[in-house]
C-alpha positions as CSV (number, residue, x, y, z in Angstrom):
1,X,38.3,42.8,8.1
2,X,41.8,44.1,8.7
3,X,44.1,44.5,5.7
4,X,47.4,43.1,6.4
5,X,50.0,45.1,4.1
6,X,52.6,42.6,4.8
7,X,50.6,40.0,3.6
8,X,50.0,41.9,0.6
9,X,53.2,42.6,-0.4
10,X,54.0,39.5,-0.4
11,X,51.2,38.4,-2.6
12,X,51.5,41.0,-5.5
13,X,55.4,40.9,-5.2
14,X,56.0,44.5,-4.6
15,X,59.6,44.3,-2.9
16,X,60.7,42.1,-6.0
17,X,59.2,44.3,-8.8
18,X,62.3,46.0,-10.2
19,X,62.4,45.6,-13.8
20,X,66.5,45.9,-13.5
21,X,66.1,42.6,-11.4
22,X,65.7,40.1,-14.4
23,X,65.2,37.0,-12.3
24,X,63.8,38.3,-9.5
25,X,61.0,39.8,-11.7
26,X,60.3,35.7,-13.1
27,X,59.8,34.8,-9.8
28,X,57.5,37.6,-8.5
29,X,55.5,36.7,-11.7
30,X,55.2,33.3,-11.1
31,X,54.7,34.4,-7.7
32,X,51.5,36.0,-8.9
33,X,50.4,33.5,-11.2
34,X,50.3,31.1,-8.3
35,X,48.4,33.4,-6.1
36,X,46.3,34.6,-8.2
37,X,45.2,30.7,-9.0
38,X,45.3,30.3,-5.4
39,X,42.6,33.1,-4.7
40,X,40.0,31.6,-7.4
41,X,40.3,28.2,-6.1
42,X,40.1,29.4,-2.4
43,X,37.4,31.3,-3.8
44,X,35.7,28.6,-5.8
45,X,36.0,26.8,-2.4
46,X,34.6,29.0,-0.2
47,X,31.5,29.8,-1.9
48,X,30.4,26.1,-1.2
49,X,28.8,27.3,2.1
50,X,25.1,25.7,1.3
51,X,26.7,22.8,-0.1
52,X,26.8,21.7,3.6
53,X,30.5,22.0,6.4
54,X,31.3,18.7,5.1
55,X,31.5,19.4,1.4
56,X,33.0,23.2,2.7
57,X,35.4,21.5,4.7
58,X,37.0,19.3,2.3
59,X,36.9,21.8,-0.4
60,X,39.1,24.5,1.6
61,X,41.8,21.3,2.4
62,X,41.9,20.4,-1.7
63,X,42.7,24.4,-1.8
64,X,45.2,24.5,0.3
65,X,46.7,20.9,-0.9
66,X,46.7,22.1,-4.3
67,X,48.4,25.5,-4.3
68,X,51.1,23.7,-1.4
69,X,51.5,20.7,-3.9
70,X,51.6,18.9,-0.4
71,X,51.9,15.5,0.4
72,X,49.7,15.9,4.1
73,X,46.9,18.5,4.7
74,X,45.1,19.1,7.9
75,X,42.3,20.7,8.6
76,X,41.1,20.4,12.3
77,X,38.7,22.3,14.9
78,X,39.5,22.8,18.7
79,X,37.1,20.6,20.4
80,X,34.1,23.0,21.8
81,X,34.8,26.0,18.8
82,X,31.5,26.5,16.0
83,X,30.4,23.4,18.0
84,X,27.7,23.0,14.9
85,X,30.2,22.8,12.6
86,X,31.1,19.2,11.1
87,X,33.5,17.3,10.4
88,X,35.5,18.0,13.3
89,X,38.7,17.6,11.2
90,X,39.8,16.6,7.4
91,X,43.0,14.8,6.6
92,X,44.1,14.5,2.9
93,X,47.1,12.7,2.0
94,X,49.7,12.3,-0.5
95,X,47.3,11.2,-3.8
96,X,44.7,13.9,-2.6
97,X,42.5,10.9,-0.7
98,X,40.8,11.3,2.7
99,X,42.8,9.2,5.8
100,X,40.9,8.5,8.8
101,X,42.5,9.9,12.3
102,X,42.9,6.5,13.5
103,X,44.5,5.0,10.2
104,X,48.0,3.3,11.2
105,X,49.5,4.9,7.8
106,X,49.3,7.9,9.1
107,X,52.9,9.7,9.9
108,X,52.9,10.4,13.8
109,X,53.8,14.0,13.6
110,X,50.6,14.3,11.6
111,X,48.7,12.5,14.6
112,X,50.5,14.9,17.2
113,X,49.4,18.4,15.3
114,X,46.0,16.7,15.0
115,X,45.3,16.3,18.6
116,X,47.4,19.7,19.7
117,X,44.9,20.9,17.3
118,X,41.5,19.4,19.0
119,X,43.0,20.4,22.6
120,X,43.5,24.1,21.3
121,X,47.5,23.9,21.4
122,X,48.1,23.8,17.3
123,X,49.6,27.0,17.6
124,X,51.8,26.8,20.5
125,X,52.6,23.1,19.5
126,X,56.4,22.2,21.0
127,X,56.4,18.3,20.1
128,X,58.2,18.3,16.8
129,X,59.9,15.1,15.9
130,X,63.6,15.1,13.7
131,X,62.1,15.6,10.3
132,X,60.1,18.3,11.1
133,X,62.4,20.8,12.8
134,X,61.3,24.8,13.5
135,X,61.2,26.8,10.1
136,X,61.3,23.7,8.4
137,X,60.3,25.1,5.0
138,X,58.3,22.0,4.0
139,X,56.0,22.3,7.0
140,X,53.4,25.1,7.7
141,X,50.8,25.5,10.4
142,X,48.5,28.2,10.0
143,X,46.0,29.5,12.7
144,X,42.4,29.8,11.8
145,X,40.6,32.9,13.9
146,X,37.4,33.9,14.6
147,X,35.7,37.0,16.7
148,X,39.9,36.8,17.6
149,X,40.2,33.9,19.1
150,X,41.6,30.7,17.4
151,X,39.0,27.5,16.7
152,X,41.4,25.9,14.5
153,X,44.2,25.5,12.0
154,X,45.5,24.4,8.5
155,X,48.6,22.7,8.8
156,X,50.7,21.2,5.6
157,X,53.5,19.0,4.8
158,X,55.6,19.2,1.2
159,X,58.3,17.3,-0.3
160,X,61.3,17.8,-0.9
161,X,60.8,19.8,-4.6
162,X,58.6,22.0,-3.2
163,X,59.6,24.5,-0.2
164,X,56.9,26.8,1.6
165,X,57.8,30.7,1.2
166,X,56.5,33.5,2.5
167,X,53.9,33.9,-0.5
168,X,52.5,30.4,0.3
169,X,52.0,31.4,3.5
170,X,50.2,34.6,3.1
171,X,47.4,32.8,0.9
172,X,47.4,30.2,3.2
173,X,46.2,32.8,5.9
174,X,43.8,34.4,3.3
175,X,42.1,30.8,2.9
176,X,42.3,30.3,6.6
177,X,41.3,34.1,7.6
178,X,37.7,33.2,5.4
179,X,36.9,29.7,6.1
180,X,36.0,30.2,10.1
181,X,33.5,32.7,8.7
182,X,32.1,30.5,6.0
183,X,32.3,27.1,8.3
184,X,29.7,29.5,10.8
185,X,27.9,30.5,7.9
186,X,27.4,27.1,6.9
187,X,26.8,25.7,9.9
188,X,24.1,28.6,10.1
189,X,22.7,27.5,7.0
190,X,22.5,23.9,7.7
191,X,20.3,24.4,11.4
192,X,17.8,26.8,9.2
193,X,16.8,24.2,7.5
194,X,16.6,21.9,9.8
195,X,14.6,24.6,11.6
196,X,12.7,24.7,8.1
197,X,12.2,21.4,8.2
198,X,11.1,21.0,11.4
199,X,8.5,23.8,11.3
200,X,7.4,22.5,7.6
201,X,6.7,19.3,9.6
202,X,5.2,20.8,12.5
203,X,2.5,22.4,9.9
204,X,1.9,19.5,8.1
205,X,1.4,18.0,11.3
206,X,-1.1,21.0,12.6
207,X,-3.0,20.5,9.2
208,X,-3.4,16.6,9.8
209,X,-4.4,17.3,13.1
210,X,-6.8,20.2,11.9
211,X,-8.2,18.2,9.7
212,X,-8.6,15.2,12.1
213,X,-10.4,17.9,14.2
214,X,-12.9,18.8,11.7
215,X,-14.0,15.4,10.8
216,X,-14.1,14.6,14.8
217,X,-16.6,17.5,14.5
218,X,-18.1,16.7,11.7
219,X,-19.0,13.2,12.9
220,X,-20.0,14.3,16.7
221,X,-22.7,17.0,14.7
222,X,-23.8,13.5,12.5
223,X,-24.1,12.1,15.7
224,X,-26.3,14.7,17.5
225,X,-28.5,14.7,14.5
226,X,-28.6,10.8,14.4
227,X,-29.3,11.3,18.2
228,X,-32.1,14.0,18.1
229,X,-34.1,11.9,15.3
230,X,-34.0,8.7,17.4
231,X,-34.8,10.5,20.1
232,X,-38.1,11.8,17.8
233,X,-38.6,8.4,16.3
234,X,-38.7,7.0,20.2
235,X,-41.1,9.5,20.8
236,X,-43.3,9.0,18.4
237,X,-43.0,5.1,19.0
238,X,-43.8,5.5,22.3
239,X,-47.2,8.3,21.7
240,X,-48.2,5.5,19.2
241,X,-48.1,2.8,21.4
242,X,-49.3,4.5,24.4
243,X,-52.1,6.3,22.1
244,X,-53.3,5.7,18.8
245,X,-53.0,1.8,19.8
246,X,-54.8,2.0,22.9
247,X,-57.5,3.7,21.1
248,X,-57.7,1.2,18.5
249,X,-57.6,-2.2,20.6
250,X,-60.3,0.2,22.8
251,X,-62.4,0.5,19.6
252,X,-62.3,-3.0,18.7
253,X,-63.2,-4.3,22.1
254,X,-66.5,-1.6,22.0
255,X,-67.1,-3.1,18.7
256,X,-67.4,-6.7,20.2
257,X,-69.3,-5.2,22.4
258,X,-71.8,-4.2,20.4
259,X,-71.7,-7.0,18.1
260,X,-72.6,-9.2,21.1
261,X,-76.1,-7.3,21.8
262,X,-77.0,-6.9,18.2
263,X,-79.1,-9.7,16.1
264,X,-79.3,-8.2,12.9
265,X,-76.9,-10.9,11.0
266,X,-76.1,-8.1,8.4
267,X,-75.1,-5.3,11.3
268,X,-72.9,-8.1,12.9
269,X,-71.1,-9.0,9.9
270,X,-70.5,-5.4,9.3
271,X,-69.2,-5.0,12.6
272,X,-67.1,-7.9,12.1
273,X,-65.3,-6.5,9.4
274,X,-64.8,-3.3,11.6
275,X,-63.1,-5.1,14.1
276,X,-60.9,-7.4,12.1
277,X,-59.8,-3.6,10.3
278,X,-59.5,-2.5,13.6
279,X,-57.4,-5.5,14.6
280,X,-55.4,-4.9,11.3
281,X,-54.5,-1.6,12.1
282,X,-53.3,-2.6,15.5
283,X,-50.8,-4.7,14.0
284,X,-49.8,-2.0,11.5
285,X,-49.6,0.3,13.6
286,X,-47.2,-2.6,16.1
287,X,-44.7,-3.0,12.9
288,X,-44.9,1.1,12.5
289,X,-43.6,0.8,16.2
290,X,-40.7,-1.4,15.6
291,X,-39.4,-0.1,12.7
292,X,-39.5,3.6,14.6
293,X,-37.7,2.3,17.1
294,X,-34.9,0.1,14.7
295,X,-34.4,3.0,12.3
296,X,-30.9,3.9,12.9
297,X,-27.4,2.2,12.9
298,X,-27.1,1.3,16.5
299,X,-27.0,-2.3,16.7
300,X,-27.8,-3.0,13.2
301,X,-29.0,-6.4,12.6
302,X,-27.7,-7.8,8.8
303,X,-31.1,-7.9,6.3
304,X,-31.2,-11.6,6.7
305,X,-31.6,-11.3,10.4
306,X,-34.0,-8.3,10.5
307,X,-36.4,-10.4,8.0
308,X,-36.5,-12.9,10.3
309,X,-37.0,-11.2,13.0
310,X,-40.5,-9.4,10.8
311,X,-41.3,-13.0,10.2
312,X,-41.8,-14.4,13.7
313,X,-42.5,-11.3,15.7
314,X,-44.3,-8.4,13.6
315,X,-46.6,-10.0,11.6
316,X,-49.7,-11.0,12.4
317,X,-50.8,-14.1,13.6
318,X,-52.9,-15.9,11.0
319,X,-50.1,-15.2,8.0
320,X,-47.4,-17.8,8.2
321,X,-43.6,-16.8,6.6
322,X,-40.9,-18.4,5.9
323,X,-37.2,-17.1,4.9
324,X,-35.0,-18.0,2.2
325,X,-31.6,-17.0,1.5
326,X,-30.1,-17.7,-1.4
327,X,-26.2,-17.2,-2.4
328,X,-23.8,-15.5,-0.1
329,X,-25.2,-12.2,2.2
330,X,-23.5,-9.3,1.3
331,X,-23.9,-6.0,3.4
332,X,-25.5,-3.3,1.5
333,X,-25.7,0.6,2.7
334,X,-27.6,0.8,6.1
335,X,-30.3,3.3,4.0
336,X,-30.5,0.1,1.5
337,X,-31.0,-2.7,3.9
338,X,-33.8,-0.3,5.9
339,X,-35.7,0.2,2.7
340,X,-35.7,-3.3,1.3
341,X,-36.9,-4.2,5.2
342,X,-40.0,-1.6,4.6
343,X,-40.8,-3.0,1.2
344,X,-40.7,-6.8,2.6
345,X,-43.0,-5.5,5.7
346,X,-45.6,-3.6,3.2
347,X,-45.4,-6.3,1.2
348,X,-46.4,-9.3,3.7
349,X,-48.9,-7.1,5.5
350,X,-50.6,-6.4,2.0
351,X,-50.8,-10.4,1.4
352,X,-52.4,-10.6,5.0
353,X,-55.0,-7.6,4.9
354,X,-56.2,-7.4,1.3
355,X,-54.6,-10.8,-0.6
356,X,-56.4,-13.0,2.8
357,X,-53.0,-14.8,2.6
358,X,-51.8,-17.8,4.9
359,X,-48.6,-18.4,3.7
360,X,-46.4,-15.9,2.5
361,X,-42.7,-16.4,1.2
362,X,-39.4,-14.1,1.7
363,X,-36.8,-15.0,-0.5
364,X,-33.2,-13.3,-0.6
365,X,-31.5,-14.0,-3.5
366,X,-27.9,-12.4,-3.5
367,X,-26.8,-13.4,-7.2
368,X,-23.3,-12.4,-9.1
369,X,-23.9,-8.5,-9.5
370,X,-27.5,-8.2,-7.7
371,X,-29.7,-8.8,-4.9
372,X,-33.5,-9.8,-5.4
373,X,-36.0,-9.5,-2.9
374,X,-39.0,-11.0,-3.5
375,X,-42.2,-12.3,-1.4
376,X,-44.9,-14.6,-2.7
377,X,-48.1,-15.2,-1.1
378,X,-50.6,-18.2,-1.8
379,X,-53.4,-15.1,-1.4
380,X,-56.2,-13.9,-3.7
381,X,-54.7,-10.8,-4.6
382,X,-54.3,-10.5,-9.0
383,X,-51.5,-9.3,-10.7
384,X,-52.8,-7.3,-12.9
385,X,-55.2,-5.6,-10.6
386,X,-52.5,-4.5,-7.8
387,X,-50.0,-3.0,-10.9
388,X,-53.2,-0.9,-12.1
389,X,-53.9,0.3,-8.9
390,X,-50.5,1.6,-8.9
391,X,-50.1,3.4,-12.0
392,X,-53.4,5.2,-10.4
393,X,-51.9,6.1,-7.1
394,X,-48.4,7.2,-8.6
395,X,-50.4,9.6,-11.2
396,X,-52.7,10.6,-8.1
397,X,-54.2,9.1,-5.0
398,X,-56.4,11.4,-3.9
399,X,-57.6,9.1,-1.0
400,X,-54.7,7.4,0.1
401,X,-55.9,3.8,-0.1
402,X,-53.1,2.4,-2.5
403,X,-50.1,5.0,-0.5
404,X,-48.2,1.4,0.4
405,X,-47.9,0.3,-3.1
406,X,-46.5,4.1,-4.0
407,X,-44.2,3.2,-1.3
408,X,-42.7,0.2,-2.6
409,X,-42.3,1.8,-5.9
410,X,-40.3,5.0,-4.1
411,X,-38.1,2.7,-1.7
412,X,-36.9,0.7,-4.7
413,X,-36.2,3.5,-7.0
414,X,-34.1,5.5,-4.4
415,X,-32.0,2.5,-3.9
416,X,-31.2,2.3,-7.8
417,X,-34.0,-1.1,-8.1
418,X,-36.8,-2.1,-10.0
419,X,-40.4,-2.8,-8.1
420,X,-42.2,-5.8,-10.4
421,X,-45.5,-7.2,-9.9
422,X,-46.4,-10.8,-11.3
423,X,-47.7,-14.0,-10.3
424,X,-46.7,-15.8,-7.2
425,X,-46.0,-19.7,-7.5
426,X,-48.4,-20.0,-4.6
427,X,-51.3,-18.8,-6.6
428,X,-51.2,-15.1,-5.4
429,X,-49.1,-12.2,-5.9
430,X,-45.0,-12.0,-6.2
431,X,-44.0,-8.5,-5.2
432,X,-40.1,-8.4,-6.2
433,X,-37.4,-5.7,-6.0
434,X,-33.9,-6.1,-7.6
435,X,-30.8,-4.2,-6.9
436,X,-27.3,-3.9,-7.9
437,X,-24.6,-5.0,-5.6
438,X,-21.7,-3.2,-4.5
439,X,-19.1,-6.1,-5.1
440,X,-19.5,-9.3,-7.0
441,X,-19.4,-12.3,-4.6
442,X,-20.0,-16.1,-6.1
443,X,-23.1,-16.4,-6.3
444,X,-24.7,-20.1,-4.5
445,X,-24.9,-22.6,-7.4
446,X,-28.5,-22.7,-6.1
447,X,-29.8,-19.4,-6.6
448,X,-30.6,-18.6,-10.3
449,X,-31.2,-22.3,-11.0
450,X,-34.2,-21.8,-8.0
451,X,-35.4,-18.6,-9.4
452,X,-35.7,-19.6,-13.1
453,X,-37.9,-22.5,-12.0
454,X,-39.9,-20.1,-10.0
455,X,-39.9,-18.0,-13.2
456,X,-40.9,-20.7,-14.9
457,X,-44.4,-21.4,-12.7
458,X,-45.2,-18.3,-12.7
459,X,-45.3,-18.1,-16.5
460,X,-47.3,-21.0,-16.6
């Protein structure tokens, strides 16, 4: 930046500093006291630059209303110069408060520099009314330059007491020579960070969108795995029923067979019981089937419905089951609902095969804070029998034959449940399961009432 010497000798009062000059020297010293306050509030002002244009803006107008004691300050742009800078222009009037451009207080001459200003003509201004002729020393208009070209100006009105000299003047260009700069810098300042902002957003943005990604991904390789094992589970479905079933339901018809030729009454009633097995395992190997082929989530049935559906369709024909619910149904996790399915299945199929059931009874009791499955069967099966068979299959079944009851056992404890073993009602065997709920719905008023009398039966 260019030094202007005349400038400066006004400021430090050089032509005035003989000592011999008595009164002179007072006023070159107050001279300098007034400048030198001046400089550290156009200072103070100017190093408001982050504080936003605005606050810059108004800051520099207090500076130069302050060291002018003037009654009217204006600070304007031309319209289309720093075109990011804002506010466009600042008018402070007598009591240092803020008057709007279109306020009808406003003195006209004040209006008419403000809008030479705006259209670039501050500086060449001609319209000057009566009480504001040329040189008037209570008026002073001072260009504000950049890159050398003018984007605006200060201009300032005194009263009477207080006349504009040369001194005045020179700070006045000093506050005016800085503030285009700072106004750019601000400006600057202001669109990097919105630029900061907008690329901070832009990020977090990216991220969300990153991480919607990766859960899209993780849930389409779910899905592939979901889809490869019911694409196995159909498989197998389909080898067993095209198979292993064949082969059975071909046994059982060679077996009648040769049942029909043979006299022996002991040899026929063996071969009896080898074709009702057969036929058993025709129908276990059917509910095998349909549960391979309902083991995932697509189109998932609630547990009410899919115990139905095992009551009418899957079971086999000389075992009659009925359905209870009890209370209000309240979904559980898929994996909970399939296992409780299995148990109820293993559990009915037991009380046809080995219990010689005819009636069998599913109850679903969804009480304050757990579910109870339990199935009763009017059978021949004995309580303490089927709970000592387990104890030896769960320490080691060597051949298999108890493997359901193991099962039950495994399904319930997975799902966070007890498996209990007592007497049915009916006469037979009560295979129950209870597990906690996720929520606690109202119970039906029903439900324990229903269960403690059933309790009660089977203690007696």
């Amino acid at each position: 930046m260019s030094v202007d010497h005349h400038d400066l000798d006004q400021l430090t009062g050089i032509r005035s500093g003989k000592p011999s000059f008595y009164i002179e020297y007072l006023a070159s010293a107050e001279r300098l006291r007034r400048v030198i306050h001046a400089l550290d509030r156009i200072s103070r002002a100017l190093v408001r630059t982050t504080e936003g244009p605005g606050t810059l803006v108004r800051a520099v107008a207090e500076a130069a209303a302050d060291h002018l004691t003037a009654h009217w300050v204006v600070f304007a742009l031309a319209d289309g110069a720093l075109p990011e800078a804002a506010p466009r222009h600042l008018v402070l009037g007598p009591a240092g408060e803020e008057v709007g451009a279109d306020d009808p207080e406003l003195p006209p001459w004040v209006v008419a520099h403000l809008r030479a200003v705006h259209a670039g003509e501050g500086h060449t201004h001609a319209v000057t009314p009566a009480s504001d002729p040329a040189h008037d020393p209570h008026h002073l208009h001072v260009p504000v330059h950049l890159d050398g070209d003018v984007v605006g100006e200060i201009v300032a009105w005194t009263g009477a007491e207080r006349a504009i000299d040369a001194t005045d003047a020179s700070v006045l260009r000093v506050l005016a020579g800085q503030t285009a700069a700072a106004l750019q810098n601000s400006a600057l300042h202001q669109r990097t960070m919105r630029l900061y902002g907008e690329a901070s957003r832009h990020a977090e943005d990216l991220a969300a969108r990153n991480e919607q990604l990766q859960h899209t991904r993780d849930a389409l390789t779910v899905a592939r795995q979901r889809e490869v094992l019911d694409s196995e589970r159909h498989r197998i479905a389909r080898e067993l029923h095209d198979s292993v079933t064949q082969y059975a339901l071909s046994a059982g018809m060679q077996i009648e067979v040769v049942r029909s030729e043979i006299r022996d009454e002991r040899q026929r009633e063996r071969l009896g019981t080898a074709k009702a097995l057969t036929r058993r395992a025709v129908e276990q190997l059917r509910s095998a089937i349909y549960a391979l082929n309902h083991s995932g989530d697509r189109g998932r049935q609630s547990l009410p419905a899919m115990l139905e559906e095992l009551s009418t369709v899957h079971m086999p024909s000389d075992l009659r089951v009925q359905v209870r619910i009890e209370g209000r149904p309240v979904p559980l996790p898929s994996a909970a609902e399939r296992s409780l399915f299995r148990v109820a299945g293993e559990a009915l199929f037991n009380a046809a095969v080995h219990a010689e059931a005819g009636v069998a009874v599913v109850r679903l009791a969804y009480r304050k804070d757990r579910l109870v499955l339990s199935v009763s069967d009017d059978g021949t099966g004995d309580p303490e029998h089927v709970r000592r068979s387990l104890r030896v299959a769960a320490a080691g079944d060597l051949d298999g034959s108890h493997r359901g009851l193991v099962n039950m056992a495994e399904r319930a404890r997975e799902i966070g449940g007890t498996l209990r073993i007592r007497r049915a009602p009916q006469g037979g065997i009560r295979v129950e399961v209870g597990v906690p709920l996720p929520a606690a719905p109202a119970a039906a008023p029903t439900s324990d009432t229903t269960d403690t009398a059933e309790e009660a039966g089977s203690r007696s």
